[in-house]
N, C-alpha and C positions, 0 to 999 in steps of 0.2 A: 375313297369313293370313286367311282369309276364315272366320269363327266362320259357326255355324245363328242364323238370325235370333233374336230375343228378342221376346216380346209383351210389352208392357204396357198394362194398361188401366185405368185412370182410375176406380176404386170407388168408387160411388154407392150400393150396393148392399152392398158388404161387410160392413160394421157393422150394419146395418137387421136388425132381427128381425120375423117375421113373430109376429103378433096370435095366440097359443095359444087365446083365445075366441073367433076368428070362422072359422078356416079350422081344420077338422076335420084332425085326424093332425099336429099338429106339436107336439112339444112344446117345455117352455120351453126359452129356448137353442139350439133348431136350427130348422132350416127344415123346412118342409111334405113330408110322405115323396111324397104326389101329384102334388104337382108335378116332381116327379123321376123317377116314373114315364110320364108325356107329355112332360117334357122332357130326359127323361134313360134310361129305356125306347124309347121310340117314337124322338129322335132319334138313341138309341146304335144305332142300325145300322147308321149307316154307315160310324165310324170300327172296321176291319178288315179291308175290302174292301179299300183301298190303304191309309189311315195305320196300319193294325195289322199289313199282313203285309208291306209294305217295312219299315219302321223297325226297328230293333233286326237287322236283316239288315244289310242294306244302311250305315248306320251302322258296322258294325263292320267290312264289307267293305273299302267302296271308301276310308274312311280310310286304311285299313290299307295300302293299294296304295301310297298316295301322301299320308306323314304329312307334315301341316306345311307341304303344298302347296293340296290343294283339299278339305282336312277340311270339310265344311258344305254344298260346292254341291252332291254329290248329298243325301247325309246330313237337308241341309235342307230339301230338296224337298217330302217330306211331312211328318214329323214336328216337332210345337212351332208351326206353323203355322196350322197346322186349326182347334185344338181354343178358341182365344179365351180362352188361362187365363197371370195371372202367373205367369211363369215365373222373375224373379228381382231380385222389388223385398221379398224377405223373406217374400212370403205364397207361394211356390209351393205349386201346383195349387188355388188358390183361384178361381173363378170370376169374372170383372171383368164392369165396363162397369156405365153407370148402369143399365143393364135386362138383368140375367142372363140371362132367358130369353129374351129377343129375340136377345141373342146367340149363345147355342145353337140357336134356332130358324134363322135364318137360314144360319148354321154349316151346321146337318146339312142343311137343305134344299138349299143351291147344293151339298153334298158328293155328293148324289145324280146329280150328274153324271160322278164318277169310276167309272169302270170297269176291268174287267181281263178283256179279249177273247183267243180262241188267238191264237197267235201263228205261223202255218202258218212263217217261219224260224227258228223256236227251233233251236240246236244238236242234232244228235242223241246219240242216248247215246254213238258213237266220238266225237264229239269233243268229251263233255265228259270224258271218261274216257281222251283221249288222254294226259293227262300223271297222271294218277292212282298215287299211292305206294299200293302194293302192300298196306302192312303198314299203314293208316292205319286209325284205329280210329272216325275222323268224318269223314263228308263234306256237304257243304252247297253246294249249285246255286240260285244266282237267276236270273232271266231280269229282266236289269235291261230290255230294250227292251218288254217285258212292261208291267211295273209303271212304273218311274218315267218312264222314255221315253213311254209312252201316253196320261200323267195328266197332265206335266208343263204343256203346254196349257193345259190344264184348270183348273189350278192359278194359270196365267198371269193367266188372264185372269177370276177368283173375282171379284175388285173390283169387278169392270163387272157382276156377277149384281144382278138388281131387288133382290132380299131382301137383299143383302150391303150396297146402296147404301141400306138402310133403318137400318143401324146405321153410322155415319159412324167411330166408334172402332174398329171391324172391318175396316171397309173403307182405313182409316189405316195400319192395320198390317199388312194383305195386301197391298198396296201399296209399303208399305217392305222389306217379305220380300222380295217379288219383285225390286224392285229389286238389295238386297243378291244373292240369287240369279244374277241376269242380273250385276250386277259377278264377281263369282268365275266363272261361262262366261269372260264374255271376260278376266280374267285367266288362265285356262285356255286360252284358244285363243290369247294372245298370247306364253305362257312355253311350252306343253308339245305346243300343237300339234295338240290334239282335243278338241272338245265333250265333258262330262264326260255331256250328258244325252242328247245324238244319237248320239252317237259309241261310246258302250258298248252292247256287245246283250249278256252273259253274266258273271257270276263264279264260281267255286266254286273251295271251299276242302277243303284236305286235312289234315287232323290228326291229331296221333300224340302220344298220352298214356304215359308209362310212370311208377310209383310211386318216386320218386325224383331227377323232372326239374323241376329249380327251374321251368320254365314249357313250354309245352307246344309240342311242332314242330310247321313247319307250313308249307305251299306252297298259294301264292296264286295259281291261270289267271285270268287276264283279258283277255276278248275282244272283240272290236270292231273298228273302223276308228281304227286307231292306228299313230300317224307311227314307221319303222323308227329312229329315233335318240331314242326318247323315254326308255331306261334314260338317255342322255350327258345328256339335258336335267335328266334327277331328278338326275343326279349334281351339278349342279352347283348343284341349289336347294338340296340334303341334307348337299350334303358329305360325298359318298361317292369313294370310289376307283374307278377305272375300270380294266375288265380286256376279254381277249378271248379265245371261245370258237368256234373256227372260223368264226374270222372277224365275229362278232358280239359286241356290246359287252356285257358286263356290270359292275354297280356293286355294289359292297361296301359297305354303310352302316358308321356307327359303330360296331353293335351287333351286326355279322356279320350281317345279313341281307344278301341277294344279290336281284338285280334284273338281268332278262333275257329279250330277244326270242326264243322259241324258234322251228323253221324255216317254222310253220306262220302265223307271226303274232301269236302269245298271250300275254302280258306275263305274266312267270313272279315269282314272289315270294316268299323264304323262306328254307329253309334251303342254305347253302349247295351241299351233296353236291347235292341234289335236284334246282336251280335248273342247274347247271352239267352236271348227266348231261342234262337235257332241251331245253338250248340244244346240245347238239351235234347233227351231222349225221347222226350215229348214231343217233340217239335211234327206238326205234317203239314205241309204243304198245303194253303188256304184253297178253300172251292171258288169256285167263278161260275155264275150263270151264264146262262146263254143269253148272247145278244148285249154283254154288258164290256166296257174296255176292254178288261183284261182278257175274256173270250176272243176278242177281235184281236189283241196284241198275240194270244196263243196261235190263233189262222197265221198271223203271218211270220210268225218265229216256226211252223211246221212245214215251212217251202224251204227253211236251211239256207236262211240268208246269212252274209257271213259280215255284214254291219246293218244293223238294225236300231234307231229311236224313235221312240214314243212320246207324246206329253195329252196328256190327261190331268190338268192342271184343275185345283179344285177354285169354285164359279169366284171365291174371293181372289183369289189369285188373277184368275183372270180377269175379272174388274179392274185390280191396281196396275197389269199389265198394258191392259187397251188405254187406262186414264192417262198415261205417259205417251203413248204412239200418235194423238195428233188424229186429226181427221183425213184418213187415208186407208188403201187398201188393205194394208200391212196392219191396220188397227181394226178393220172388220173381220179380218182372216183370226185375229187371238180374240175378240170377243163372244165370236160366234161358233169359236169350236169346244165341243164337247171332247174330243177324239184326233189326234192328230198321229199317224207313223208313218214313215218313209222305213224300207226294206230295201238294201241291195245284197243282189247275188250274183254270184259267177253266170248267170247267163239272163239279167236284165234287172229291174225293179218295180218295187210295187209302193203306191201311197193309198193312204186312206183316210178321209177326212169324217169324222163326224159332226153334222151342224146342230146348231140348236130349232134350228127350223128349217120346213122341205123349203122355202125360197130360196134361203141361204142355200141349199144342197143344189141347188138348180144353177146358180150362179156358181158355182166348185164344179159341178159337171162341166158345165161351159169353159170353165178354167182349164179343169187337166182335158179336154180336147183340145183345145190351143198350146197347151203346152207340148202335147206328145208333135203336133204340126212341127213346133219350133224344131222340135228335138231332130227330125225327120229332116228336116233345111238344114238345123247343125251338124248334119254328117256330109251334105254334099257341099257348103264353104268352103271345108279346108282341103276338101278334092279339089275344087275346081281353083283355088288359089294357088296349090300348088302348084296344079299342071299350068299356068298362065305362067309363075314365078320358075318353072324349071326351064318351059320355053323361052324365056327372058334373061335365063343367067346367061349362056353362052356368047352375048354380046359383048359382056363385061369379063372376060377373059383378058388375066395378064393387067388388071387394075389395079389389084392388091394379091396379098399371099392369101389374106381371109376369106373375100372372093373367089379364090383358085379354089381353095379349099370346099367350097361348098359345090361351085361346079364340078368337082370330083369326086362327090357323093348325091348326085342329084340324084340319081339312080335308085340308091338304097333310101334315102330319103323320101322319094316316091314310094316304092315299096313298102315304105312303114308306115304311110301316112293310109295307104289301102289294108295294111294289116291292123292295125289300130282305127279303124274306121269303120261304119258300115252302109251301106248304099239309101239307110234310111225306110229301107219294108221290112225292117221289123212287127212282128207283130201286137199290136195294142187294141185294148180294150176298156172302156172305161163305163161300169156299173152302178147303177143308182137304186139300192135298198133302202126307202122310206127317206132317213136322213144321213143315212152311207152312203158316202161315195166311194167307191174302187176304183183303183184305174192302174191296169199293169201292161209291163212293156217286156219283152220275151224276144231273143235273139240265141243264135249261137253260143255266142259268148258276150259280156259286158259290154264291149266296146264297139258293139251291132246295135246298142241301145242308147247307153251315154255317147252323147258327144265329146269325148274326151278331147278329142283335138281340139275343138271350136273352143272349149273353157282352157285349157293348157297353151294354147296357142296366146290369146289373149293376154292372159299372165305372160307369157313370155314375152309378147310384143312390149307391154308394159314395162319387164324388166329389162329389156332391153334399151328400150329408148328415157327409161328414167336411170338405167344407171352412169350414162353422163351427165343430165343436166347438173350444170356448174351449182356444186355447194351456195348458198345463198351468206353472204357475208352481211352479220350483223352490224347495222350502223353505227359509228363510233359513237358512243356517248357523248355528250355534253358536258363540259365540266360545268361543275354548280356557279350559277351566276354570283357573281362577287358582289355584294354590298356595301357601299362606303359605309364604314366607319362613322357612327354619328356625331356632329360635332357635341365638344365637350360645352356644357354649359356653363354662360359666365358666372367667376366667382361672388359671390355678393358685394355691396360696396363695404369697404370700411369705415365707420364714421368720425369724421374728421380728418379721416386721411387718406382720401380718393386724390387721383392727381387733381390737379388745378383745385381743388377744395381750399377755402381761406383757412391760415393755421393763427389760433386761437393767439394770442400772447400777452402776457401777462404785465 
């Protein structure tokens, strides 16, 4: 099985504390908060654009299609890669390499070449929707030719970047990913038949929760340019059982899940019932009224968003959910929705809430207004942080080599922090239909919309400044209190011949 690469980098840096009497804002024990904010502000913006919104998708997707087969090749494509941190020599999320910041410097600078463009053949909403369970209370659409298919390049070819070839422990280990990588393709093109990275353009998932179901059901479409015998190929890696559906093969894993070409092409995954009603010839594609979920989940899968979820959770579901949240926001927001999806695309996003009452809708409109505000302040932060923190590094010239290092990229650091950013006049709009809410946010590109820096930044200041705090050493035990020994109790008397007792005599 082909694992996601693993980094390890050679700590030079780990142990060193920096001087709490020469470089302001650190104190004892941890590292400098400033320099976390230009190397960890200013370059966090660019892990979300691809390493933040494939991973933890995609990861949980395309495993899932094909466990135990090609776990890692896509999975590992962007995440654990990127970011230059041990990931499993005992310090995880610790920052490596004998110059930490040269490391993240370089890092987020060649990252600034990943992108995420329309994709004018994304699936339209019929055919992501064509096998869609009726009664599913989640759904979730990537546009893998989007995302990892567009980067993967990209990715390829990181090591050959000038900046990447300036840290030699970086450029070692991107190197060896990729390699690992390019091994799992071609075990994948030589066991099952299609490029996991060319050959897939779509996933989405269907899920169905009810209180009571040791785990939760679920069918898996997956679409692409994929070989018609590829369920008989998994069967044979999986050790599953082989069946047949007019005339097309399906596999029965160990574990009851079902594996099947439906007639359209789509590699079907799941629950048995599901998987075997949609490989037949019968099979069409359910209708949707107007004005109802899945109509509205169709609206927003035909803008060709390239991650998309939904929940339309049925009212029992949501009763057991809100009865767990507590009296609080976060428990009115799951009680009171009917309708919930977030939409991102290559140039902004859309949400939409449905309430169970116009109040509630009233108070969601009120919401995504304030939010899109925030959204608008979270692109001028990490502008205006920067430029205070690039004006401020040249004092501290000649402190440390890691300092030097970031003063020598203030420049390009700056300029990603404006290329990844946007001045916040994006344009948005937020509409109230009865008890829909809409509200979409529309830019050039993504990152004219999302605040990536402001949420990347954050994370990184985080990791930054938690990856010294000293391990916490658990208190020695206590050895078990000792107990005296109970005294033995005295022997009985003997009679007539205890000491001093008069002896009988005859």
């Amino acid at each position: 099985m082909i694992g996601a690469p693993r980094l390890h980098f050679s700590s030079g840096l780990a142990n060193r504390r920096p001087r709490p009497d020469v470089v302001p804002g650190v104190g004892r024990g941890g590292r400098a908060w400033w320099p976390g904010v230009v190397a960890g502000v200013v370059p966090g913006v660019v892990p979300g654009v691809v390493p933040g919104v494939v991973p933890g998708v995609v990861p949980g997707v395309v495993p899932g299609v094909m466990p135990g087969v090609v776990p890692g090749v896509v999975p590992g494509v962007m995440p654990g890669v990127v970011p230059g941190v041990v990931v499993d020599d005992g310090h995880a999320g610790r920052p490596a390499g004998g110059n930490m910041y040269a490391v993240i410097i370089a890092t987020v600078l060649a990252l600034t070449s990943f992108s995420i463009k329309p994709n004018p053949r994304a699936p339209t909403a019929a055919a992501v929707l064509e096998h869609a369970v009726d009664d599913a209370d989640l759904v979730v659409h990537l546009d893998v030719a989007a995302t990892v298919g567009a980067n993967y390049g990209v990715l390829a070819s990181l090591s050959e970047d000038a900046l990447v070839k300036q840290v030699p422990e970086l450029r070692q280990q991107l190197t060896q990913a990729v390699m690992q990588l390019e091994s799992g393709r071609t075990m994948a093109r030589a066991m099952l038949g299609f490029d996991p990275v060319t050959d897939l353009t779509s996933v989405t998932a269907f899920v169905r929760m009810r209180e009571g179901m040791p785990q939760p059901e679920f069918l898996l479409v997956v679409r692409g340019t994929l070989p018609a015998d590829l369920p008989a190929k998994l069967a044979s890696s999986l050790g599953g059982r082989t069946g047949s559906v007019d005339g097309r093969t399906t596999v029965t894993l160990p574990d009851g899940t079902v594996m099947g070409t439906s007639r359209s092409g789509a590699l079907l995954v799941g629950k048995a019932e599901w998987v075997n009603a949609r490989v037949a010839s019968a099979w069409r594609a359910p209708a949707h009224a107007k004005g109802s979920p899945w109509a509205r989940i169709a609206t927003a899968l035909d803008a060709r968003p390239f991650f998309l979820i939904a929940s339309k959770a049925a009212p029992a579901l949501v009763a057991t959910l809100a009865k767990n949240l507590g009296d609080n926001f976060g428990r009115d927001l799951v009680a009171n929705h009917k309708l919930g999806v977030l939409a991102v695309a290559a140039t902004g996003v859309t949400w939409m809430y449905e309430a169970s009452d116009a109040g509630f809708a009233r108070r969601m409109e009120s919401a995504s207004l304030g939010l899109l505000e925030l959204m608008r302040a979270a692109h001028l932060a990490p502008r205006g942080m920067a430029q205070v923190a690039v004006a401020a590094l040249p004092s501290y010239a000649r402190v440390s080599k890691d300092l030097d290092a970031v003063i020598g990229a203030r420049d390009k650091l700056l300029a990603a922090v404006w290329d990844l950013t946007g001045d916040g006049k994006f344009t948005a709009r937020v509409r109230v239909d009865g008890t829909l809410v809409t509200a979409t946010a529309t830019g050039k590109k993504l990152s004219d919309v999302l605040p990536i820096s402001f949420v990347g930044g954050l994370a990184a200041i985080g990791f930054l400044t938690a990856a010294d705090a000293p391990t916490p050493v658990p208190p020695a035990s206590k050895p078990p209190a000792v107990r005296p020994a109970p005294r033995p109790a005295p022997a009985p008397p003997r009679k007539g011949t205890s000491l001093g007792a008069p002896v009988k005599t005859r």
